[in-house]
C-alpha positions in Angstrom: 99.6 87.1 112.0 100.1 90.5 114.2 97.1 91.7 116.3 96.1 93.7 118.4 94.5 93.2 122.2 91.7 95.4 123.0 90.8 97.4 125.9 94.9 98.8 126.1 96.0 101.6 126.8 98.8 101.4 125.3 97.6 100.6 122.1 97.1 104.3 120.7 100.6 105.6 120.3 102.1 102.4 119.5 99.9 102.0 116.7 99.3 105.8 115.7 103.2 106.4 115.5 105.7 104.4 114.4 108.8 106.2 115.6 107.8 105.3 119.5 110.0 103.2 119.9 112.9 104.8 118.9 112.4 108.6 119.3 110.4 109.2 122.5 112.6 107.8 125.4 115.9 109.1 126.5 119.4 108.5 125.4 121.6 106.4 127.9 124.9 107.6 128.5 128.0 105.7 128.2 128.2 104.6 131.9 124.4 103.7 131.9 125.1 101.3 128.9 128.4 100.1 130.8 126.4 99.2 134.0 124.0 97.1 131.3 126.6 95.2 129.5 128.1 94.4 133.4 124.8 92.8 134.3 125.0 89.9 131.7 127.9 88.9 133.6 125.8 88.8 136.9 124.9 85.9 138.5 120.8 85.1 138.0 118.3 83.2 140.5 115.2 83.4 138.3 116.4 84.3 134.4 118.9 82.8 132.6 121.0 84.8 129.2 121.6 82.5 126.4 125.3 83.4 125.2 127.2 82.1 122.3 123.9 80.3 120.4 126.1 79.3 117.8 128.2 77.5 119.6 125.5 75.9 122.5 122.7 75.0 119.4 122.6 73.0 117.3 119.5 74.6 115.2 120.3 76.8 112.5 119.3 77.0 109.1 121.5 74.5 107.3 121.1 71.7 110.2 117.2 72.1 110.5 115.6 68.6 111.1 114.8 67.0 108.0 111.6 65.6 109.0 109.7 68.6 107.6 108.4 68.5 104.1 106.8 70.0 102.0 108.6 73.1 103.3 111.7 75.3 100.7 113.4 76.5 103.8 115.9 77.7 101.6 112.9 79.8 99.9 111.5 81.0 102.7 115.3 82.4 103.9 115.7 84.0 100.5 112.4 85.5 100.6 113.6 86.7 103.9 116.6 88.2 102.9 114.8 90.3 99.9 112.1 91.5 102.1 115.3 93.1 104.6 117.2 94.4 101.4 113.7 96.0 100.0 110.7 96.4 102.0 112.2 96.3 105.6 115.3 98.2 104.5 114.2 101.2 106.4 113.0 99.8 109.7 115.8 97.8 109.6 118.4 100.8 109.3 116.2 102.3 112.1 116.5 99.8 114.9 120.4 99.5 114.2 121.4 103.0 113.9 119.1 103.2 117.6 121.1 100.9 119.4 117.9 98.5 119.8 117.9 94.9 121.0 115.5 92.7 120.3 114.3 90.0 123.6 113.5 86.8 123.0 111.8 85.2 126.1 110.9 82.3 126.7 110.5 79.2 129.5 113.4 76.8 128.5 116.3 76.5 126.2 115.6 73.1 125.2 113.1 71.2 124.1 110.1 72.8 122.9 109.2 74.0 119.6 110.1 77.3 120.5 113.4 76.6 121.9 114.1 74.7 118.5 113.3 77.3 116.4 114.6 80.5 118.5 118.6 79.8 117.6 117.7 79.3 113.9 115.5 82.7 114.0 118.4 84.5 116.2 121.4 83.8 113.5 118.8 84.5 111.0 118.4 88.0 112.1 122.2 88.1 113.0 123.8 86.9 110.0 121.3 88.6 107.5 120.3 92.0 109.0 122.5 93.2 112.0 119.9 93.3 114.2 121.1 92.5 117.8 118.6 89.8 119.3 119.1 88.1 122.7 117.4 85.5 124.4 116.3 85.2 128.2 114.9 82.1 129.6 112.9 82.2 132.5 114.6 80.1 134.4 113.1 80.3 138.6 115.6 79.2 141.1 114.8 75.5 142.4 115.5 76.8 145.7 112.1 79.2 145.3 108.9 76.6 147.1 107.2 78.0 144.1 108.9 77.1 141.5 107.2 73.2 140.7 104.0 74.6 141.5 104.7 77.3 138.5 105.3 75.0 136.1 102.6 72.8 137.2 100.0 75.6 136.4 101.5 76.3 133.3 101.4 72.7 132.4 97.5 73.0 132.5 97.2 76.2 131.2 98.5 74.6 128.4 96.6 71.8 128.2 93.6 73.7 128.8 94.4 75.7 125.9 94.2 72.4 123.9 90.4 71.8 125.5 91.6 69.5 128.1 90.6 69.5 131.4 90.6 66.2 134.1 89.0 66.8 137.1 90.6 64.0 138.8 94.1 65.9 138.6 93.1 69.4 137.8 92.0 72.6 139.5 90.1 75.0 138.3 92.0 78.2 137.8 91.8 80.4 140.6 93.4 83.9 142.4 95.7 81.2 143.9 97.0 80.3 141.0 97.6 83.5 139.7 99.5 84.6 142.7 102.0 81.6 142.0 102.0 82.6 138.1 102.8 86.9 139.4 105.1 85.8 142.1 107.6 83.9 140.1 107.3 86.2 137.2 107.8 89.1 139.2 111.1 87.8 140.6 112.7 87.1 136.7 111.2 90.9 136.1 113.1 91.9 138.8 116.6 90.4 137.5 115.2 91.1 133.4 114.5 94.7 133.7 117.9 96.1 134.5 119.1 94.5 131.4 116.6 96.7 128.7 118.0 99.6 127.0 115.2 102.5 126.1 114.4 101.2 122.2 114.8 97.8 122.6 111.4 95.0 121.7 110.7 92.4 124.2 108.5 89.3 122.6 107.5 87.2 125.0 106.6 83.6 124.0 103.7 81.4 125.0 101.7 81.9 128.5 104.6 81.0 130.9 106.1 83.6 130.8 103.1 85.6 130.0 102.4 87.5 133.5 105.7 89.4 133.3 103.9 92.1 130.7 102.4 93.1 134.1 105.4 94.2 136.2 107.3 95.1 132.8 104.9 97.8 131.9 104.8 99.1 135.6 109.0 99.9 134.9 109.3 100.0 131.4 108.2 102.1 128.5 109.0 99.6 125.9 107.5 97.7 123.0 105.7 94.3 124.2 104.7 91.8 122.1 103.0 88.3 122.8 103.6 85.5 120.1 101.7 82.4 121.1 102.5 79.7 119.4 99.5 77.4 120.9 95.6 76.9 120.4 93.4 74.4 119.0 91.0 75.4 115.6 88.0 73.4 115.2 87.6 72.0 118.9 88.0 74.8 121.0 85.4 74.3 124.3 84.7 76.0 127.6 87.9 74.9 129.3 89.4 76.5 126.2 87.7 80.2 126.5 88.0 79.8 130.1 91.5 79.8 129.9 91.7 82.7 127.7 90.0 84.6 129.4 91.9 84.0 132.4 95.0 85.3 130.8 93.0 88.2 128.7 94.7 90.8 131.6 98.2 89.9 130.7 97.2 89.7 126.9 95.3 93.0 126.9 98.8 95.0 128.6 100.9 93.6 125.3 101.3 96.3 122.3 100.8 93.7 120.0 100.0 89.7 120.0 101.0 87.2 117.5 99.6 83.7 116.7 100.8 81.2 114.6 97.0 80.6 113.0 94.2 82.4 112.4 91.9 80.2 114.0 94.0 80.0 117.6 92.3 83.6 118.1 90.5 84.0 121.1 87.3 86.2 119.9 88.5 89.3 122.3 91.3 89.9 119.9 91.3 92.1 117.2 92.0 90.9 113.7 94.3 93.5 111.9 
């Protein structure tokens, strides 16, 4: 389901034209695009570029576990593939023929739901439309004092998320915390950035790596997008809208959000 935050403001041009993406920021040169194809060969502290996903996952369509039912996966791909031949045909032509990538970011490359299903969605995209997608994992540098105390937070943020909160082993979420949370994703901004070419899409997943929309849109002009692939329907609590509405900044800075149900919706979202 695509939404949108309020109080952007960004929102207005994204949503109001369509060709924003492609047509209002500058062309690179050939040495500019050079100096970005050179930086996936860098050396990273904080981010790390999954290469060859065929070859380093598993996941793809064919080898999906077997444990879901009830699901045509085989459908759902077919379905795919007429919606790119007929309905998407267009946008589709338009992000290839503007040289756009589309990120993938996320906090690990295994393990995780998300980290299962990104390889199958990637050669999905690949093998079916052309579309160049790459995937960055946010990957801090054990040598950073931060970097436990990072994924600590985001631990509860998640299970906060999921209406639970223990007193005995938790903290209230404070300005300390989010200096932790900025800190580190400021530092796989700073390695990310140089790698993003004037059209591409950057979708970040979940709330780990959440805080980077804030030091992306500072440098960048590109499309954001949040997909959060967590929440809780029927039990949601205060520790639940607390949460949200500690992360409501870095939500309200995306161009668009994404949930995977209708009822994960924090009320300050609007419901296209």
């Amino acid at each position: 389901m695509m939404l949108r935050p309020t109080e952007s403001p960004h929102l207005s041009s994204t949503t109001s034209s369509p060709d924003r993406t492609f047509s209002s920021l500058p062309e690179m040169d050939d040495d500019e695009k050079g100096d970005i194809n050179n930086n996936h060969n860098q050396s990273f502290k904080h981010i790390k570029i999954i290469e060859d996903i065929d070859d380093t996952h598993s996941a793809s369509f064919n080898s999906w576990p077997p444990q879901i039912e009830n699901i045509n996966l085989f459908k759902i791909h077919n379905d795919f593939l007429n919606d790119c031949n007929n309905k998407y045909k267009s946008l589709i032509s338009n992000i290839i023929s503007n040289d756009t990538t589309i990120w993938m970011i996320n906090s690990t490359s295994t393990g995780g739901g998300v980290a299962e299903m990104l390889p199958m969605l990637i050669n999905i995209f690949k093998d079916s439309t052309n579309i160049n997608m790459k995937w960055c994992v946010i990957s801090p540098s054990k040598d950073d004092h931060q970097q436990q105390a990072f994924f600590n937070i985001t631990k509860q943020i998640h299970n906060n998320i999921h209406g639970v909160f223990n007193p005995k082993t938790m903290e209230i979420l404070n300005k300390s915390h989010r200096l932790i949370l900025e800190s580190v994703c400021k530092k796989c901004c700073d390695e990310f950035i140089p790698l993003i070419k004037p059209n591409d899409i950057i979708i970040i997943h979940d709330p780990q790596p959440l805080p980077m929309i804030k030091f992306l849109k500072k440098k960048i002009n590109n499309i954001i997008i949040w997909r959060s692939h967590i929440g809780i329907d029927d039990k949601q609590n205060e520790i639940t809208n607390t949460t949200w509405k500690y992360l409501k900044p870095y939500i309200n800075l995306s161009d668009h959000v994404i949930f995977s149900l209708k009822d994960y919706i924090p009320n300050f979202i609007i419901k296209e």
